[in-house]
C-alpha positions as a Markdown table, in Angstrom:
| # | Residue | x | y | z |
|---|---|---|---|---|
| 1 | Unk | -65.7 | -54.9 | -86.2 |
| 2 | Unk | -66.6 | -51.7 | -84.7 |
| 3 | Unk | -64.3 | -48.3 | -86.0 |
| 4 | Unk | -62.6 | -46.5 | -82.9 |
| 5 | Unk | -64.2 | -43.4 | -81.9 |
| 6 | Unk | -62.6 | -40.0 | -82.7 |
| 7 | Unk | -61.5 | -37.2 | -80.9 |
| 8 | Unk | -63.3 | -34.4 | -81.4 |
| 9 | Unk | -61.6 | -31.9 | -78.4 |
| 10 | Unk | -65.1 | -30.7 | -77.3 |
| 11 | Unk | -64.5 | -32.3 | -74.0 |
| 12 | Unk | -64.0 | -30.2 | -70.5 |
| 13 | Unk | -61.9 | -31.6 | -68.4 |
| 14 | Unk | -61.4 | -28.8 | -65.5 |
| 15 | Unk | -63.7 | -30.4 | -63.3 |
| 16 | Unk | -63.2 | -33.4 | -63.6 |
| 17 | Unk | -60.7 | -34.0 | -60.7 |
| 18 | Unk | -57.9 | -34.5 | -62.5 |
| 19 | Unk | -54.5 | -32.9 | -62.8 |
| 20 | Unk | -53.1 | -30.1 | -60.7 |
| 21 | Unk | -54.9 | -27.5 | -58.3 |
| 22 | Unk | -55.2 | -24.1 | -59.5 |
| 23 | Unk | -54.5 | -20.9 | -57.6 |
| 24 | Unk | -55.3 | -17.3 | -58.7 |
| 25 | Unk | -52.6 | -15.1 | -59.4 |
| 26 | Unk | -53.5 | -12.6 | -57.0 |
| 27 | Unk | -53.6 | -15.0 | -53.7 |
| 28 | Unk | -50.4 | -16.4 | -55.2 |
| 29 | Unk | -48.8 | -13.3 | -55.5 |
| 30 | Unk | -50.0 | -12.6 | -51.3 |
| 31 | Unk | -48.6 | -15.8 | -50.2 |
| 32 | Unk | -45.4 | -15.4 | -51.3 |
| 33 | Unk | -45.5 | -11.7 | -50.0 |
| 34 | Unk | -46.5 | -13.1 | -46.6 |
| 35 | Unk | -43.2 | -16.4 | -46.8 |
| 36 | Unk | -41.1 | -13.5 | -48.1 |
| 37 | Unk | -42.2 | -11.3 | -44.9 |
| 38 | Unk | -41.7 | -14.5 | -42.8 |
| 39 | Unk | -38.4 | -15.6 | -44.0 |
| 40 | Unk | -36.7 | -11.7 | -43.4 |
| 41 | Unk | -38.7 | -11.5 | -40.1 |
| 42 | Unk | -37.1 | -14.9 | -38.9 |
| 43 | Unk | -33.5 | -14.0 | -40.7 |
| 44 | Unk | -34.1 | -10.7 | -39.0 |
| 45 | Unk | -34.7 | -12.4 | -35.4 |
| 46 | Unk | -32.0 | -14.1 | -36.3 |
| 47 | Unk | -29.0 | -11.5 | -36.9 |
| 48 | Unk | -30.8 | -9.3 | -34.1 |
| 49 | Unk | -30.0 | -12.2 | -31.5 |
| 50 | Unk | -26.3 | -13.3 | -32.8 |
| 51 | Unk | -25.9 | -9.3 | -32.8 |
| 52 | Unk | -27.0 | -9.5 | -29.2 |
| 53 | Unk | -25.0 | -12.2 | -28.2 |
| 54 | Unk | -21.7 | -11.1 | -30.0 |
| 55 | Unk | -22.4 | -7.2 | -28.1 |
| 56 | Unk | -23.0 | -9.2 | -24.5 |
| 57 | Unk | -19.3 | -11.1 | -25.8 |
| 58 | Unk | -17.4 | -8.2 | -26.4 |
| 59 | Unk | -18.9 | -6.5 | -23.0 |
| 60 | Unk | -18.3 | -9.2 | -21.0 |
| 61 | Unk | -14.6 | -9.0 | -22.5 |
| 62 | Unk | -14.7 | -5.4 | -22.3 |
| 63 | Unk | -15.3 | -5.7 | -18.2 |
| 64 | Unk | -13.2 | -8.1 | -17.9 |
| 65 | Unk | -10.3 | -6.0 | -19.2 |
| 66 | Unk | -11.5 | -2.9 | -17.0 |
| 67 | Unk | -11.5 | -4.9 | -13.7 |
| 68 | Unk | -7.9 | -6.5 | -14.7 |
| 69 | Unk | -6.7 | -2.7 | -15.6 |
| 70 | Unk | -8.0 | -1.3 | -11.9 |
| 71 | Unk | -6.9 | -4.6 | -10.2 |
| 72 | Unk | -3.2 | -3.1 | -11.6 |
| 73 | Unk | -3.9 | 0.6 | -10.7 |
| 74 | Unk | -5.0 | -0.6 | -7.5 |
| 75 | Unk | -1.5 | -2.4 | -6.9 |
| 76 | Unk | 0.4 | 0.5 | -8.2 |
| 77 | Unk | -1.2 | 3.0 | -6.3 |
| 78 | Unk | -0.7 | 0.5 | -3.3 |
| 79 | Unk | 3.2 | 0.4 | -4.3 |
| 80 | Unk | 3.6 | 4.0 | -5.1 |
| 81 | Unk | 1.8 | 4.6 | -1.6 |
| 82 | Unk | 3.9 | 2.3 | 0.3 |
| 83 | Unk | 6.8 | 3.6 | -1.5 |
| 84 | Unk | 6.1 | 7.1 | -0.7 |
| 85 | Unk | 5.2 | 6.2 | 3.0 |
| 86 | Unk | 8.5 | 4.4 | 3.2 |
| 87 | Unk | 10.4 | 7.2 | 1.8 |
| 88 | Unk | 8.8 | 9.9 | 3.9 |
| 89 | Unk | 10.1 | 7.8 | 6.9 |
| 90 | Unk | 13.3 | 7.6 | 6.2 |
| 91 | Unk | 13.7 | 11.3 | 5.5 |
| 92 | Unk | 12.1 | 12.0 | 9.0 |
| 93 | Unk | 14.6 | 10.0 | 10.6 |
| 94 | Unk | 17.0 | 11.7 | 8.7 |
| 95 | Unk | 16.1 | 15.0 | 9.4 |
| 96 | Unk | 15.6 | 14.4 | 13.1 |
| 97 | Unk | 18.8 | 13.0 | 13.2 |
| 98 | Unk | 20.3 | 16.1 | 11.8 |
| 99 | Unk | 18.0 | 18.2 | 14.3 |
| 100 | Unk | 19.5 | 16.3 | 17.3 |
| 101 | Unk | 23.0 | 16.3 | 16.5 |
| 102 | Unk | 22.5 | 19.9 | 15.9 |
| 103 | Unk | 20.5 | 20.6 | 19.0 |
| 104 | Unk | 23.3 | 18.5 | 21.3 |
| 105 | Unk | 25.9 | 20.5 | 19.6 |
| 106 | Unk | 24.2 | 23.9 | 20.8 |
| 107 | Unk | 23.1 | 22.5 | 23.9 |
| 108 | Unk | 25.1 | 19.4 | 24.7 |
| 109 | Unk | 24.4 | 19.5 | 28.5 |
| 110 | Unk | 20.5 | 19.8 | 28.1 |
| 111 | Unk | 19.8 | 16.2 | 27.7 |
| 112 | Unk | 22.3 | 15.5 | 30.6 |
| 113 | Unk | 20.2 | 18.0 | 33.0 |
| 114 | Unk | 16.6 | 16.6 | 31.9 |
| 115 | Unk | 18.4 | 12.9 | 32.5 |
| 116 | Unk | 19.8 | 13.8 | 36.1 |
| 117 | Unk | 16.6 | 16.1 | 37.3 |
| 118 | Unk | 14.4 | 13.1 | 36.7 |
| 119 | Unk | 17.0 | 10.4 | 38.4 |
| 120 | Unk | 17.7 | 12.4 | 41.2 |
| 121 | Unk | 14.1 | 12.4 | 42.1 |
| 122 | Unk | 14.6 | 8.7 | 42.4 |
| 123 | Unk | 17.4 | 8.8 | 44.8 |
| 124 | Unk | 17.0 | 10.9 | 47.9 |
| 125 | Unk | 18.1 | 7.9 | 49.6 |
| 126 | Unk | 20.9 | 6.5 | 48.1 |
| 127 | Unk | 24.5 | 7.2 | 49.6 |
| 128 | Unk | 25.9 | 8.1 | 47.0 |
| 129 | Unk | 25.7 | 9.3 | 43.1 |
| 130 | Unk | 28.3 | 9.3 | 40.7 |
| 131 | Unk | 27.5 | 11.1 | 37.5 |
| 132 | Unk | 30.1 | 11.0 | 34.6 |
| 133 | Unk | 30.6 | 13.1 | 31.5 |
| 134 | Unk | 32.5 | 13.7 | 28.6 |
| 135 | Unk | 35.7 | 16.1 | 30.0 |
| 136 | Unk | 35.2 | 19.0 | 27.8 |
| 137 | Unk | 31.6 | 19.5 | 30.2 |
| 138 | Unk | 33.5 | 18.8 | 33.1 |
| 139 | Unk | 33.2 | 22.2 | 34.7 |
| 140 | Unk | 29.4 | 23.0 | 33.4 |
| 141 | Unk | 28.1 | 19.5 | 34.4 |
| 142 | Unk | 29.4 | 20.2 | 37.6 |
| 143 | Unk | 27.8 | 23.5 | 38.5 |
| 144 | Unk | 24.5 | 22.3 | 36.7 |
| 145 | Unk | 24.5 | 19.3 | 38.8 |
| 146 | Unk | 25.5 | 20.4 | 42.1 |
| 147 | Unk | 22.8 | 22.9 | 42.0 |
| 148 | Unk | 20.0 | 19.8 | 40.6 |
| 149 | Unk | 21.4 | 18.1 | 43.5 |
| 150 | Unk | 20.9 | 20.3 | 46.4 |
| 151 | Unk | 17.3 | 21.0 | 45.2 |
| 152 | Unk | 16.9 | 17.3 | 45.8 |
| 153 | Unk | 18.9 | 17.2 | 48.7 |
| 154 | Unk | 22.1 | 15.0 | 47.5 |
| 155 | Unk | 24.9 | 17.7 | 47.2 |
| 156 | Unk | 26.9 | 16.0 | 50.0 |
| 157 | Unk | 26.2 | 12.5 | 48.2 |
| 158 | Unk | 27.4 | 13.5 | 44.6 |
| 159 | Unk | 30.1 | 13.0 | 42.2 |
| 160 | Unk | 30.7 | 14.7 | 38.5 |
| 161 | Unk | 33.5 | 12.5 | 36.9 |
| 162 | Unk | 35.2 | 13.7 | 33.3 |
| 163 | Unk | 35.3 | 10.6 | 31.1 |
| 164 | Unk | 36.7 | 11.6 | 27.5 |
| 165 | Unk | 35.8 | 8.4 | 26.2 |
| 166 | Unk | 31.8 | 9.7 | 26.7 |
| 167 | Unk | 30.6 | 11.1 | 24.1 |
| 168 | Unk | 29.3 | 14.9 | 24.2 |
| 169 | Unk | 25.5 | 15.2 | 25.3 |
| 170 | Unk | 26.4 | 11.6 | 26.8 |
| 171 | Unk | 26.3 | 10.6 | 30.1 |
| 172 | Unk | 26.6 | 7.6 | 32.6 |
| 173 | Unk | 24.8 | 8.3 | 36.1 |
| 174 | Unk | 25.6 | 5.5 | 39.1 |
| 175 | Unk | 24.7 | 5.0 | 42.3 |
| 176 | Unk | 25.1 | 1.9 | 45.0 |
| 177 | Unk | 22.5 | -0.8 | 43.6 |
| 178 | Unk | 21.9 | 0.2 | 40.3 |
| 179 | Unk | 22.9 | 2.9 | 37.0 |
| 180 | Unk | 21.8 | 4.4 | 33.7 |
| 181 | Unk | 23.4 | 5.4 | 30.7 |
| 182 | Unk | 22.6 | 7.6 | 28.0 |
| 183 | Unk | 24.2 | 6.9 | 24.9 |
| 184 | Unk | 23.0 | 8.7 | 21.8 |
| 185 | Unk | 25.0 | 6.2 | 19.4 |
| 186 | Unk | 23.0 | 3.3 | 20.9 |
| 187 | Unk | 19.7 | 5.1 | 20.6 |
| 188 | Unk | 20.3 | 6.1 | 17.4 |
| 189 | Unk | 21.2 | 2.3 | 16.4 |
| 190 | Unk | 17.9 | 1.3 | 17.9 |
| 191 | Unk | 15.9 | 4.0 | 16.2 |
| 192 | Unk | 17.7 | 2.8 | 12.6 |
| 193 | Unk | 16.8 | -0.8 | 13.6 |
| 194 | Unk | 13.4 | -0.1 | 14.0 |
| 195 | Unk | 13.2 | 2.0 | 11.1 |
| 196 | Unk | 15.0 | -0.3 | 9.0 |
| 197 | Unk | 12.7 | -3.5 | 10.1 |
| 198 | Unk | 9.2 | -1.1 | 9.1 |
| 199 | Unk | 11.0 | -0.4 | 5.9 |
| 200 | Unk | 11.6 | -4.0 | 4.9 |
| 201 | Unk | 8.2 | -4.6 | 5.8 |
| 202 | Unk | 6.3 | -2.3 | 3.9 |
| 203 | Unk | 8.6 | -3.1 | 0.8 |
| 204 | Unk | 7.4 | -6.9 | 1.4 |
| 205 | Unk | 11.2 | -8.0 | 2.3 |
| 206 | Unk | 13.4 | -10.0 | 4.4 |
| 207 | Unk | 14.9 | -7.8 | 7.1 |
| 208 | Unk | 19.1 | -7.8 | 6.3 |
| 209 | Unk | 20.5 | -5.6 | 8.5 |
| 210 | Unk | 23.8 | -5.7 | 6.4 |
| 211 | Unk | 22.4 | -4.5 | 2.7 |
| 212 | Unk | 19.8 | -2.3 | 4.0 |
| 213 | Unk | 22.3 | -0.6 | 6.3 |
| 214 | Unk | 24.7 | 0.0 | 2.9 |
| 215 | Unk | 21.1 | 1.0 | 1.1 |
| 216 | Unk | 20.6 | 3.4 | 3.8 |
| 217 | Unk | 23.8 | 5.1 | 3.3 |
């Protein structure tokens, strides 16, 4: 029987093809320089693009807030303009009201004179004219209009009438086939109408005579 051989540790065994593949230190020590530059460079890429997209979120939000902020200046301004527009009306009518009843109480027979100079142009041939006034002008309408008259050659043809129930600066002028009338509360009812119906328009209402009459007030 043949004794087993000994060990005697005098064998090499790094070429042999066994165990694990060695690496120096030195490339070892570069390679994991070069995954360590990788891995920031991707983590970088990374945080650089949700950075991008979380910036391009809050702009987008950020816009969106500015356009709904001028979309409400824009319909204030279009309110307070309306508003303003609205108002400035009403104190124009206002005021010319004032100016008129003013001006017919200085001068209640000019309106009367301007009426009858340009009707009597109108009438050379009618028979007759009948012009009627409030009483307490009576005496001045008469004058005034005789004189209008004979420049248009009716002074046989016309008639001044008192009529207290016509208002002063008021006046009803009638002749054989037709008349006119000039009553200042009726203009001034037709003025406020039209006044009142471009009010509740611009304010983006239903025109009610009755409450925007007492809102007038």
């Amino acid at each position: 029987m043949r004794a087993p051989a000994k060990f005697l540790f005098d064998n090499d065994f790094a070429g042999s093809g066994h165990g694990k593949p060695s690496i120096a230190l030195a490339d070892h020590a570069q390679k994991l320089k070069e995954a360590e530059a990788a891995g920031f460079a991707r983590g970088f890429a990374a945080a650089q693009a949700e950075a991008r997209i979380s910036a391009e979120q809050r702009s987008a939000a950020a816009f969106e807030r500015m356009s709904a902020a001028l979309d409400e200046l824009g319909r204030g301004l279009a309110a307070v303009e309306a508003k303003l527009e609205t108002e400035a009306v009403e104190v124009a009518v206002a005021v010319a009201k004032k100016l008129a009843s003013a001006l017919i109480a200085r001068e209640p027979f000019a309106e009367i004179s301007a009426l009858a100079t340009d009707c009597f142009r109108h009438l050379v041939a009618s028979p007759h004219v009948v012009v009627r006034v409030n009483d307490a002008l009576h005496e001045t309408a008469r004058k005034t209009l005789d004189e209008i008259a004979r420049s248009r050659g009716l002074e046989s043809r016309l008639v001044v009438m008192a009529e207290p129930e016509i208002a002063p600066g008021d006046c009803r002028i009638e002749w054989a086939d037709g008349g006119m009338t000039r009553n200042s509360e009726a203009i001034a009812a037709t003025i406020d109408d039209a006044v009142l119906r471009y009010v509740a328009a611009r304010r983006g209402e239903p025109y009610m005579p009755e409450i925007l009459w007492r809102s007038a007030r």
